[in-house]
N, C-alpha and C positions, 0 to 999 in steps of 0.2 A: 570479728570485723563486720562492721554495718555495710548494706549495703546502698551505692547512690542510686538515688533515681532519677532520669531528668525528664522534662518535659518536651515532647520533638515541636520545632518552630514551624510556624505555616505560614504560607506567602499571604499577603491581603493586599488590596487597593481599598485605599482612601478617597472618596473623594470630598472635597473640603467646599460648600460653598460659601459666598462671602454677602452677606446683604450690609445695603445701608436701611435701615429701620426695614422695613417690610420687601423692601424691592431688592430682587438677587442681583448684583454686576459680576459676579467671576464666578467661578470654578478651577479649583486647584487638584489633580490627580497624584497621588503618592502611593510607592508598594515599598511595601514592610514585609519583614520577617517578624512574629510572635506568636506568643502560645495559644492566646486569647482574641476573640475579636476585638473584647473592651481593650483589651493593652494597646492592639492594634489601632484602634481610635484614638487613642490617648497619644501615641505616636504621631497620630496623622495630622491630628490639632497642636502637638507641640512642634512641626518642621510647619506649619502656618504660620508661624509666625516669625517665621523669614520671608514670607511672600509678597511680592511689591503690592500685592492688595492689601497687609496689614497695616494701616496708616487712619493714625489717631487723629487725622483730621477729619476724615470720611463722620458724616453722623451718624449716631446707631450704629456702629459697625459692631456685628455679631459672625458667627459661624455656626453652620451644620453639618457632620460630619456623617457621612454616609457610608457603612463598609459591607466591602464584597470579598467575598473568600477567593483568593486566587490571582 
């Protein structure tokens, strides 16, 4: 019998900023459970984009994604 391994999940905050070209308007904060910080990030930017700041009228609209362990 093999045996399994798993990886224990860690809490993170996201925080998401939202610029139009160069100038920041928001900041969005989300916590996650993952293994990684990158997974963690990747999570943080893909619940952005349910955020009433994601609107494809806005010009430039870009994201930074900022993470903290915890």
């Amino acid at each position: 019998m093999r045996a399994h391994s798993t990886i224990p999940l860690q809490s993170f905050t996201i925080d998401v900023a939202f610029f139009s070209d160069e100038d920041q308007f928001a900041t969005e904060t989300y916590m996650v459970w993952a293994t990684t910080w990158f997974t963690a990030q990747l999570q943080g930017l893909e619940l952005s984009v349910g955020s009433v700041y994601d609107n494809a009228r806005i010009p430039g609209l870009r994201r930074i994604a900022t993470v903290r362990q915890g």
